[in-house]
N, C-alpha and C positions, 0 to 999 in steps of 0.2 A: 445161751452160753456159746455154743458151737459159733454163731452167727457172728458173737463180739470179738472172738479166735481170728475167722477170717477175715475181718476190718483191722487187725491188731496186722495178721502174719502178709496184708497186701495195701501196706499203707503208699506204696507208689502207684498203685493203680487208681485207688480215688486221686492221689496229687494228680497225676495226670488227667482223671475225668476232669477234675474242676479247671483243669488250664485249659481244657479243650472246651468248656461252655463259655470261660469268658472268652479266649479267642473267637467263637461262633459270633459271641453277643457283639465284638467290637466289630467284626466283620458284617456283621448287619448293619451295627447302626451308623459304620461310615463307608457311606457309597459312593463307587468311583465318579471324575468331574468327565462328562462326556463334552467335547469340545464342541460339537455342533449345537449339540440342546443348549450349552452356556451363550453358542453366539445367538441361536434362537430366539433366546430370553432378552435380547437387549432392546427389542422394539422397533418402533417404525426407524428409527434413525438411522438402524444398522445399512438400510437399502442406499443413502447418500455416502454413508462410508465406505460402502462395498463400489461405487460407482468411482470414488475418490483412489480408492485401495488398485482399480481395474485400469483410470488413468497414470498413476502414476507408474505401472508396470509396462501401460502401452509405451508412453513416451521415452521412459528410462533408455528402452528396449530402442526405439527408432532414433532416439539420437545417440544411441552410443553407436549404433550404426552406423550412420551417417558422420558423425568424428573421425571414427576408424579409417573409415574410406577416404577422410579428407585427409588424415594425416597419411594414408601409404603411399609415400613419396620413393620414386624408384634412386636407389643412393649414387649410379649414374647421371642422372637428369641435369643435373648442372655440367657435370663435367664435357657432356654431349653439347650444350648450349655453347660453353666457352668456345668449345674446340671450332664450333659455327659461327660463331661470332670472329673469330679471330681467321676465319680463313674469308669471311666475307660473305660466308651464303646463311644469310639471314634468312631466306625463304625458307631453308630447311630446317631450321631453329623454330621458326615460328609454326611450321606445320607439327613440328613433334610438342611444343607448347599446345596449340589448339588439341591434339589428339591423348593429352593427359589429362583426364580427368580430374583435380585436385587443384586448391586454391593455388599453392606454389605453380603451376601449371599457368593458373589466371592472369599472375601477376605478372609473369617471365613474358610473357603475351604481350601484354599493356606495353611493356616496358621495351620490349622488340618494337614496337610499331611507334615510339617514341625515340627510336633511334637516328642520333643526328642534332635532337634540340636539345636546350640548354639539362645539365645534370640534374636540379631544382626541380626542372619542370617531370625528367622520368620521373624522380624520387614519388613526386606529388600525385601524379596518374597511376602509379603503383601501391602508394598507400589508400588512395580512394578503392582500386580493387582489390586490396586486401582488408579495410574495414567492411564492405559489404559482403565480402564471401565469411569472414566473422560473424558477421547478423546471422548468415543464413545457416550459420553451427548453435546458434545460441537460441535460433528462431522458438522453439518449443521449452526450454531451460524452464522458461518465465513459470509453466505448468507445476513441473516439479516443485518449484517454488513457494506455488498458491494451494499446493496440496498439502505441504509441509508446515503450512502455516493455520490451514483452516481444518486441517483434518481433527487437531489436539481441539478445539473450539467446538464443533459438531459430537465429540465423545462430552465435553464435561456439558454443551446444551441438553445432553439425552440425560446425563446424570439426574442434574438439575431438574429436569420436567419429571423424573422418577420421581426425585424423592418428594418433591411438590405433591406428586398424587399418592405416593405411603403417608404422609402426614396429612393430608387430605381425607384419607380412609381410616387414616388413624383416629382420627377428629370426630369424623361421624359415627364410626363401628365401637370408639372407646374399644377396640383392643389393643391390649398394652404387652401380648405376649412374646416371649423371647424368641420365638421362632418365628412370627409373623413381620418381627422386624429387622431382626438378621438378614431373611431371605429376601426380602423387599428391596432393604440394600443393596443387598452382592448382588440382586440382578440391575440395578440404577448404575452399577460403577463398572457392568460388563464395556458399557460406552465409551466411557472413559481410556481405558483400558486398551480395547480396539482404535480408538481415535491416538491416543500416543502412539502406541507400536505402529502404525501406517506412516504417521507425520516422521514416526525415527526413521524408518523406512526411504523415502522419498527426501529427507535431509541429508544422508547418507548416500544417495542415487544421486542427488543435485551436487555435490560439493564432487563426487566422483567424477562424474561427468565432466564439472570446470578444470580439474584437474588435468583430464585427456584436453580440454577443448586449448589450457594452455600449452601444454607442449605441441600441439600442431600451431599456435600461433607463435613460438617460439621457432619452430622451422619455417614457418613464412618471413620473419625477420632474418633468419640468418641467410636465406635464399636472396632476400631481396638484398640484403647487403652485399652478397658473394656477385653479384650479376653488377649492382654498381658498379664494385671494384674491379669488374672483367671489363666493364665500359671505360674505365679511367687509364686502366692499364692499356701502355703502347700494344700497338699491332705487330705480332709476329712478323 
């Protein structure tokens, strides 16, 4: 009697025991997703993705470099060119040209040593050195490209060869249990998974990229226009 008193006079203490067991219970039986074991689980595949994941970070990295550098145009450089041009010492135009590093730089060159023949023919000798210093912005792009496209292909070929062999095992072992083929899964679709997130990755890095690579080719057109119209315009 005394015993059924105390269960009567501390009915929040059992409430509380019993939330604190199935809390325990739930807390066991779901266990946190550790990010490495999950990429572990995904199979040989994972090592071409990882190779794919490690090109497109080199490249992203070396040509934003190389853009950057090509578009930092000093916001004098023209205005220096004209002032040489119009007083006649083209030699000094053309040494501060050769001594700029950067395609506007290349073309202000071309286009100095073209000084004299027909407008057509600068225009034309300056547009040939500004498509090839273009290549040599876009030279590696092509990469980005080919990772963004084959990387999402390589996740779902890993999927694919998974489940081929859970259904495979499934066939021969005749087990049909809920847990043996849940986990089967989720680890066939870690590929998958990892093959999109790289490809978004690296489509995101390529379109970025074009985007720098058009505004430095947009100051090479206005440069080469601004240097025509100093060659049409009369001499001081």
């Amino acid at each position: 009697m005394n015993w059924f008193f105390l269960q009567v006079t501390n009915p929040t203490s059992s409430v509380a025991d019993s939330l604190s067991k199935v809390n325990n219970t739930s807390n066991a039986s779901a266990p946190s997703m550790n990010l490495m074991d999950m990429l572990g689980n995904g199979g040989p595949l994972m090592i071409p993705l990882a190779l794919l994941l490690v090109l497109a970070i080199f490249f992203f990295f070396e040509r934003l470099i190389a853009i950057r550098k090509a578009s930092n145009i000093d916001p004098n450089f023209m205005n220096i060119i004209r002032d040489n041009v119009y007083t006649g010492n083209v030699a000094s135009a053309r040494s501060l040209a050769k001594n700029t590093p950067n395609p506007v730089a290349k073309m202000i060159d071309k286009g100095l040593q073209r000084i004299g023949k027909p407008i057509d023919a600068i225009e034309k000798s300056m547009e040939n050195v500004g498509k090839l210093e273009i290549y040599k912005m876009e030279r590696n792009l092509s990469i980005l490209s080919l990772v963004y496209g084959i990387a999402p292909m390589f996740g779902f070929l890993g999927t694919l060869i998974g489940m081929l062999q859970l259904f495979y095992r499934i066939n021969t072992t005749h087990e049909f249990s809920t847990d043996a083929i849940a986990g089967g899964i989720y680890t066939k679709l870690i590929t998958s998974a990892v093959g999109l997130t790289i490809g978004l990755l690296a489509y995101i890095g390529y379109n970025f990229l074009n985007a720098q690579l058009d505004k430095t080719v947009n100051k090479m057109e206005v440069a080469s226009a601004e240097f025509i119209d100093i060659l049409q315009e009369p001499t001081r």
